[in-house]
C-alpha positions in Angstrom: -8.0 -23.9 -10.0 -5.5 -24.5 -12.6 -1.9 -25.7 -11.6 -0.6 -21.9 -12.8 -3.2 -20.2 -10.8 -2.2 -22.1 -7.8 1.1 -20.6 -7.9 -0.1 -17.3 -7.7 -2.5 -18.0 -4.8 1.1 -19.0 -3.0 2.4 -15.5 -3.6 5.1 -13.7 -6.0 8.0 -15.5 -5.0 6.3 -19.1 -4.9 5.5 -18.3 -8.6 8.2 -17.0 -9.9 10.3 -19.9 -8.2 8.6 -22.3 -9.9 8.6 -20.3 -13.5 12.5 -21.4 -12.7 12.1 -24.8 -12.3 10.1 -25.7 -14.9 6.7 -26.5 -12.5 4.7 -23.6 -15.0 5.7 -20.9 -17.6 5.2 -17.3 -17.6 2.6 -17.6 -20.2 0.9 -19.9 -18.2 0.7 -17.2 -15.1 0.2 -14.6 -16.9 -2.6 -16.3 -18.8 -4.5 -17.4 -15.3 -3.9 -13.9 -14.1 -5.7 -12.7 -17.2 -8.4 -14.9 -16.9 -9.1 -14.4 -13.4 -9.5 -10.6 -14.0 -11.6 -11.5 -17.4 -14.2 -13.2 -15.0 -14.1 -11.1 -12.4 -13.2 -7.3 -13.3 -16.9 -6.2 -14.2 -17.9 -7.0 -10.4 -14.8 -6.1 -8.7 -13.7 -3.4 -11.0 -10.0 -3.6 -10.1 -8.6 -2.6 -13.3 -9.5 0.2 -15.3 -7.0 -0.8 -18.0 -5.7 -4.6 -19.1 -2.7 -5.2 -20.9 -3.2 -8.0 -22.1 -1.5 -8.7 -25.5 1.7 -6.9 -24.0 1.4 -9.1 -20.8 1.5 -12.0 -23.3 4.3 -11.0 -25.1 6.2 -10.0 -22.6 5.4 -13.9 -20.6 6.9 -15.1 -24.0 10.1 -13.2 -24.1 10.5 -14.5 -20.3 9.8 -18.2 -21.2 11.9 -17.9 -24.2 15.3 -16.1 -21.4 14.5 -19.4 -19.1 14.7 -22.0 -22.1 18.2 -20.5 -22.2 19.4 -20.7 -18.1 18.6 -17.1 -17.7 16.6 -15.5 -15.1 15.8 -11.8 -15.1 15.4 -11.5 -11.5 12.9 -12.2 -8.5 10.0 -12.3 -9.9 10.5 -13.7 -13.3 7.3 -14.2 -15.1 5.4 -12.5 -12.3 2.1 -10.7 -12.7 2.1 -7.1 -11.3 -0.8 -4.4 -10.9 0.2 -0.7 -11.1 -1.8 1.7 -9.3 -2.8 4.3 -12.2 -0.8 7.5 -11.0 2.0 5.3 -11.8 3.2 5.7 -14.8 3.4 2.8 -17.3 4.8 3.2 -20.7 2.5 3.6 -23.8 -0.5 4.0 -21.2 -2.6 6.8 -20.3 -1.9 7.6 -16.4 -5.5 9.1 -15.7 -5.2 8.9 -11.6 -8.7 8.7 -11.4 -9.8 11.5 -13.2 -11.8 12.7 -15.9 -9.3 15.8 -15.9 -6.1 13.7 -17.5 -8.2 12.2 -20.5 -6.8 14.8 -22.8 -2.9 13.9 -21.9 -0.9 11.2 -24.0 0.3 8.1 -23.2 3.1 8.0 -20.6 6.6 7.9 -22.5 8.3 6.0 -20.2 8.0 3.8 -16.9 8.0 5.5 -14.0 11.1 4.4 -12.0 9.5 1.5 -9.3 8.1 0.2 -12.4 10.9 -0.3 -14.3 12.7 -1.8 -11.2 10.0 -4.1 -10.8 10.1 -5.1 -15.3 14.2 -5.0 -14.4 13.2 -8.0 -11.6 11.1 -10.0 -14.4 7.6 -8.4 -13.3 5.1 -7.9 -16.1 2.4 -5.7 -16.2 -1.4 -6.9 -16.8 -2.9 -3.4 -16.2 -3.5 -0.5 -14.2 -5.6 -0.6 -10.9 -8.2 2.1 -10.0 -7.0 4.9 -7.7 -9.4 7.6 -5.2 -9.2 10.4 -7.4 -5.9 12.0 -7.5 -5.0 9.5 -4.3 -6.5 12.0 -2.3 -9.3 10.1 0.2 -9.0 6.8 2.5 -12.3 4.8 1.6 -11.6 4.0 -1.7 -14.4 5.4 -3.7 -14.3 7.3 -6.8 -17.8 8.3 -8.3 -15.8 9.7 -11.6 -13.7 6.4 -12.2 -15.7 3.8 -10.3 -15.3 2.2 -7.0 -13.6 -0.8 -7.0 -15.4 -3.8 -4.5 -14.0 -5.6 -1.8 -13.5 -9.1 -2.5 -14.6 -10.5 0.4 -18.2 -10.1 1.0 -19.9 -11.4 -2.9 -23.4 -10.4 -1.2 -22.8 -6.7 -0.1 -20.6 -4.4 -1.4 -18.4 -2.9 0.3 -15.2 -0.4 0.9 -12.3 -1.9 0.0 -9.9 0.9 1.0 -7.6 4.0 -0.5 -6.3 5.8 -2.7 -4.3 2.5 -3.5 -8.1 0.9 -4.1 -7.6 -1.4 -6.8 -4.3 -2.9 -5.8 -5.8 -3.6 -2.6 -8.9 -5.4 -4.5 -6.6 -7.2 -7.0 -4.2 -8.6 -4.8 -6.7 -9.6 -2.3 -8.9 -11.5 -4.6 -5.8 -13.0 -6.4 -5.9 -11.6 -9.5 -2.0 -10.2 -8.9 0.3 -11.4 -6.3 2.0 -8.5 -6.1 0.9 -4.4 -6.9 1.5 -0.9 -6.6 0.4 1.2 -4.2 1.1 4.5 -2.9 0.4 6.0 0.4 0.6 9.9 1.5 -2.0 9.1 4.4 -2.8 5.2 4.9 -3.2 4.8 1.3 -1.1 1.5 1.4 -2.1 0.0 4.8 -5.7 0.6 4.9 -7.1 -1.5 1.3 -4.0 -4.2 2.6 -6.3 -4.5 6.4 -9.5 -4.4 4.1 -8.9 -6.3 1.7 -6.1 -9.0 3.0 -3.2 -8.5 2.4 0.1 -7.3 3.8 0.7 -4.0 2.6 4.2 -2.1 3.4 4.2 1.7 3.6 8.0 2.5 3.0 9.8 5.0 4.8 10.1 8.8 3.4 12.8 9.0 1.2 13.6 5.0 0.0 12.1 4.9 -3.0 11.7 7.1 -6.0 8.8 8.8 -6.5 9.8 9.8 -10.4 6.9 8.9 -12.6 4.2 9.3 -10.3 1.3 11.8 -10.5 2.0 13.8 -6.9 -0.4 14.5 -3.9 1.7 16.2 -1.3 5.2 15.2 -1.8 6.0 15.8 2.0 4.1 12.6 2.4 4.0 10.7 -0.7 5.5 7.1 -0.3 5.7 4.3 -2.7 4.8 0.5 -1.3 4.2 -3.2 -2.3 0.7 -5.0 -1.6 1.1 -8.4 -1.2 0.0 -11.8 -0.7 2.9 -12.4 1.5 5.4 -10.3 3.9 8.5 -12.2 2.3 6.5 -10.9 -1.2 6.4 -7.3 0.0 9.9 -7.2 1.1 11.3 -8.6 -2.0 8.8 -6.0 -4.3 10.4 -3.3 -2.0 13.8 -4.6 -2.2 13.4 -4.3 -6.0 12.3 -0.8 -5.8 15.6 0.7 -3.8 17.8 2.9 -5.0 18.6 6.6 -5.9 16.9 8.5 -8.1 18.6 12.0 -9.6 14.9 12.9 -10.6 13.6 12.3 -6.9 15.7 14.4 -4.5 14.4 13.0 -1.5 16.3 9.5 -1.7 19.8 11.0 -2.9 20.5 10.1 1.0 18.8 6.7 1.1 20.9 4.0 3.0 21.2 0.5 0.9 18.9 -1.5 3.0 19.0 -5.6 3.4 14.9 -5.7 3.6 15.1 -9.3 2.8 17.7 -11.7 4.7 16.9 -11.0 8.0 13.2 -11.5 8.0 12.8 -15.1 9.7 14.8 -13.7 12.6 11.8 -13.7 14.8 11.6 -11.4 17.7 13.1 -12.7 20.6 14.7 -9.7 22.3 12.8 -7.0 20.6 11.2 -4.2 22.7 7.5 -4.0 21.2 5.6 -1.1 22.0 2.0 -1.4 22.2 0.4 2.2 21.4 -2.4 3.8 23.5 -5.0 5.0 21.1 -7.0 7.9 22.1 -9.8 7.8 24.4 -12.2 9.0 21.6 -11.0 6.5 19.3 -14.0 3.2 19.3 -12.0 -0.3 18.4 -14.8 -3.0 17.0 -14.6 -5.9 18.7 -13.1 -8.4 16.8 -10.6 -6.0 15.6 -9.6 -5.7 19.4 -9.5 -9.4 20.2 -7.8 -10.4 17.1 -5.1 -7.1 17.7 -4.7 -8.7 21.6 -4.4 -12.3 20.6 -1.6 -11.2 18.5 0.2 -9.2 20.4 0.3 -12.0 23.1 1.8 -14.0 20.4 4.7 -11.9 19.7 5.2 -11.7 23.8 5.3 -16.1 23.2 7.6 -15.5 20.5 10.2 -13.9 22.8 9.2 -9.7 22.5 9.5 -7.8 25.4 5.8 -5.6 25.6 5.5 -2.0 26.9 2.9 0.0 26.6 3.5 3.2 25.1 1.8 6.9 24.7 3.6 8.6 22.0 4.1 12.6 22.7 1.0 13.6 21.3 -2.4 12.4 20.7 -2.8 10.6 17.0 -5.9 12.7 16.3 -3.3 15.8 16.2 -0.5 13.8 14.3 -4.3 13.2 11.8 -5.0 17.1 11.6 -1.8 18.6 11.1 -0.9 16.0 8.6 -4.5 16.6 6.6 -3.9 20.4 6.4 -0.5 20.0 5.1 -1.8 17.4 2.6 -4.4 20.0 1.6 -2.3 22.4 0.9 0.3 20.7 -1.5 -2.9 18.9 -2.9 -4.0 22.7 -3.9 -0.5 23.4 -5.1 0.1 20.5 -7.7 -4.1 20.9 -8.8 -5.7 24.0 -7.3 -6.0 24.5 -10.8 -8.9 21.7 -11.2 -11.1 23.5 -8.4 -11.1 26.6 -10.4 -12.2 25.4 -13.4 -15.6 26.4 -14.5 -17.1 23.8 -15.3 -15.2 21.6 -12.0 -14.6 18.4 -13.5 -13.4 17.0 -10.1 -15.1 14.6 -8.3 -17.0 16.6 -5.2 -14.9 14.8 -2.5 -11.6 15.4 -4.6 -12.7 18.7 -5.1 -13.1 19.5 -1.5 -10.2 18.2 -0.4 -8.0 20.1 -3.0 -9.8 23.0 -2.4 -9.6 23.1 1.2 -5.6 24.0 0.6 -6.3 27.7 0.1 -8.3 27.9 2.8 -5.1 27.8 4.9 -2.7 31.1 4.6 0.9 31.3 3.8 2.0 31.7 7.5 -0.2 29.4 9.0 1.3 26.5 6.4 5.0 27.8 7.6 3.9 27.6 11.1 2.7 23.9 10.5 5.8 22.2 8.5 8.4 24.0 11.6 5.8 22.5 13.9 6.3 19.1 11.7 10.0 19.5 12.7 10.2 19.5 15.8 7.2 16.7 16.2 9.1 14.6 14.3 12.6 15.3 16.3 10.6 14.6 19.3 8.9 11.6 18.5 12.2 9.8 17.4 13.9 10.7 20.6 10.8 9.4 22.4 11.7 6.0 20.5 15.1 5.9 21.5 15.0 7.2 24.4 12.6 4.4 25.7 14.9 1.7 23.8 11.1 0.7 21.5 12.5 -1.3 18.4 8.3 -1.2 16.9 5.3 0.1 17.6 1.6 -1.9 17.2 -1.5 -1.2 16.8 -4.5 -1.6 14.8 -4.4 -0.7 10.8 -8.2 0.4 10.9 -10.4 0.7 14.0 -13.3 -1.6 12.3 -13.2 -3.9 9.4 -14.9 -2.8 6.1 -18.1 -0.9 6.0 -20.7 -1.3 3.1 -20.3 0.7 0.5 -23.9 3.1 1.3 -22.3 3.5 4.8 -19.6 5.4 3.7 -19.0 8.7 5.4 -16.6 10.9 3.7 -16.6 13.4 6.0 -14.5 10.9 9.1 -11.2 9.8 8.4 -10.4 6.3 7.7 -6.9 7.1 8.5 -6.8 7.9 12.1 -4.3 5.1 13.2 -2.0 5.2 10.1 -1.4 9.2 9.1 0.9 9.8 12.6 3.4 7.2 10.3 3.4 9.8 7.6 3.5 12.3 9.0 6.8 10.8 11.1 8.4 9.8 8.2 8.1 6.6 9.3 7.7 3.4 7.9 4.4 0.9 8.5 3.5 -2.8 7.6 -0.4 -3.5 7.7 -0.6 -7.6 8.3 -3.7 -9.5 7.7 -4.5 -11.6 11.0 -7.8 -12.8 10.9 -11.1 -12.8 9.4 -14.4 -11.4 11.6 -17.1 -14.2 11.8 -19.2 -12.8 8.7 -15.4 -13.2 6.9 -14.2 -10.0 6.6 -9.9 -9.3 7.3 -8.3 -7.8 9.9 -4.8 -5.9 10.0 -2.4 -5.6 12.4 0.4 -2.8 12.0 4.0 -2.5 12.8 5.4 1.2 12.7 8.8 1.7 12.9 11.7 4.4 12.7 12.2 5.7 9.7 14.7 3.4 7.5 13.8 1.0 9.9 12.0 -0.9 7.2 14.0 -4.2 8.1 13.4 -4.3 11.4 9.4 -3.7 10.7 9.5 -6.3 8.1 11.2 -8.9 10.3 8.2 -8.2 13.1 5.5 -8.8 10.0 6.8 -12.3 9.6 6.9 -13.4 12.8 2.8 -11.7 13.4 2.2 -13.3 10.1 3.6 -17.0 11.2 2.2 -16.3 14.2 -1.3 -16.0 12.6 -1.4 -18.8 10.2 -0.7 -16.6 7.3 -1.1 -15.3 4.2 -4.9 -15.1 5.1 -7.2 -17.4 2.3 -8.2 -16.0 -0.5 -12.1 -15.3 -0.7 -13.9 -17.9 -2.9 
């Protein structure tokens, strides 16, 4: 491994640190990054798009600003993946589809991205997405599935929509990458694939730029080697947006100074899953041992049943995403021929099968769940929830069954408005991660963050990269 490529296995901020003291250049960075996805992409099929004379240019420009004491901002000279219903400037956004091939270029970064170019990121391409983000898995017949990185002999899920994020980051191509998540689709490739994955709360960051599924759910988030790395990314991305109403009430958060202040004092409460709901074994050993940590560490544990089962929190959550899903492309189901994927088209589709009333009904009924579940919070003095970020590690990819729902421990968060952190914890015995997941309050992103460092020192982190 070369000296710049053993930067980026340390994470975004160990790199870009030392980009400012000389250790390596931006070029240098961006050149391993390069060459890792070079070698790799045609098996893990993490990118659909490379950037690579831009990447190099832009590593120049970078080197050139530190030659003369100035440093653009966190992650200086960093390599970054964007999830491709981002939009990047002068790149087709496709979002997984064959149905956006006949739209131009985007003409401008999408707002998170030029946050993260503002912060001294630079772009080496954009990562596969589910089809429209719409599915948990990770597949995408129409684009291509990307592969997780951590089993070279089968292949296997590597989690959604935010699929080749989760792939890049996790094999170290990219420190850093974009993800979004409407469902899970931030946590669930971060427990798959390795790597801490933080699923911001409703209305933090812009969402300007971005090809929608069901803006009541939509959420922009960092994967990341590192928690301090996903804090940082998401630091970068705060602020209010006049083209996203939803954050014009944002509070300026401090995601980043408090983080190593442990947990000592915290009230932690570990969620009952429901009855129905079959943990694999490692998963639940690895989940206990870890908790137990946290109680070491100083956390107070209580066991805690929100108000309602999470397979209802999953339901309501997936017919409200159905139906915005058929309001920004019902369009695509009707076309003769469909050019959706079936699975996209399904899910779309299944939008009109639910009537006007019945969607009223369900967003009052989001409401008052939401009212209720906060004042269960506070009313029971929890500062976090845990629990598991998937109920089993990844499954080969010809056991797929796109008819279950990946999601069934991370929807309730969106559907809360919450925020979540998936962590990675430990690896089975045949090597595959695990994640662990902190849910807080929404705008309580600190607080979560601050519990993902302590699980993450707790377990020896960030978890290895695969060979």
């Amino acid at each position: 491994m070369s000296d710049a490529a053993s930067f980026l296995a340390k994470g975004a901020v160990a790199t870009a640190e030392a980009i400012a003291a000389g250790r390596t250049s931006a070029r240098a960075v961006v050149d391993a990054s390069l060459d890792r996805i070079a070698k790799t992409n045609d098996r893990l099929h993490a990118f659909i798009a490379v950037t690579a004379e831009e990447a190099r240019a832009e590593a120049d420009l970078l080197d050139a600003l530190v030659k003369r004491g100035v440093r653009r901002g966190p992650f200086h000279g960093v390599p970054v993946a964007v999830k491709d219903i981002i939009d990047v400037a002068g790149q087709k956004t496709r979002a997984g589809s064959l149905t956006r091939d006949h739209l131009p270029a985007a003409p401008a970064d999408a707002f998170v991205v030029s946050r993260l170019r503002a912060a001294g990121a630079v772009v080496v391409g954009k990562s596969h997405t589910v089809e429209y983000a719409f599915g948990g898995w990770g597949t995408n017949p129409i684009a291509g599935t990307p592969v997780n990185p951590h089993d070279a002999a089968t292949p296997r899920n590597p989690g959604g929509s935010s699929s080749g994020t989760g792939v890049a980051v996790g094999a170290g191509l990219v420190p850093i990458g974009f993800g979004t998540d409407t469902g899970g689709s931030v946590r669930l490739p971060a427990s798959w694939c390795g790597t801490v994955g933080h699923k911001t709360s409703m209305g933090l960051i812009s969402r300007a730029g971005v090809v929608p599924l069901a803006l009541g759910f939509d959420t922009i988030g960092p994967l990341a080697r590192t928690v301090r790395d996903a804090a940082v990314m998401s630091q970068a991305m705060l602020g209010s947006d006049p083209a996203d109403a939803s954050t014009w009430n944002a509070p300026g958060l401090d995601l980043v100074s408090g983080l190593a202040g442990g947990v000592k004092g915290l009230t932690v409460g570990v969620l009952t899953l429901d009855s129905d709901i079959a943990i694999d074994r490692e998963v639940a050993s690895a989940f206990d041992r870890t908790v137990k940590a946290l109680e070491a560490a100083g956390a107070r544990l209580v066991a805690v049943t929100l108000p309602e089962a999470l397979g209802r929190y999953t339901a309501a959550c997936g017919d409200l995403m159905m139906v915005e899903g058929a309001h920004n492309h019902g369009h695509l189901v009707t076309e003769t021929p469909c050019r959706l994927g079936e699975w996209a088209a399904r899910r779309i589709g299944g939008g009109f099968k639910i009537t006007a009333t019945d969607y009223f009904a369900a967003v009052e009924s989001r409401r008052a769940r939401i009212r209720a579940a906060n004042a269960f919070l506070h009313d029971r003095g929890i500062d976090v929830l845990v629990l598991p970020t998937t109920p089993a590690p990844a499954v080969p990819l010809a056991q797929v069954d796109e008819t279950a729902a990946p999601g069934i421990l991370t929807r309730f968060a969106n559907y809360l408005e919450w925020c979540g952190i998936s962590v990675p914890v430990a690896k089975t015995a045949g090597g595959l991660p695990i994640g662990f997941q902190i849910v807080a309050a929404q705008f309580d992103d600190a607080l979560a963050l601050r519990v993902a460092q302590a699980v993450e020192t707790a377990s020896g982190g960030p978890l290895p990269l695969p060979m």
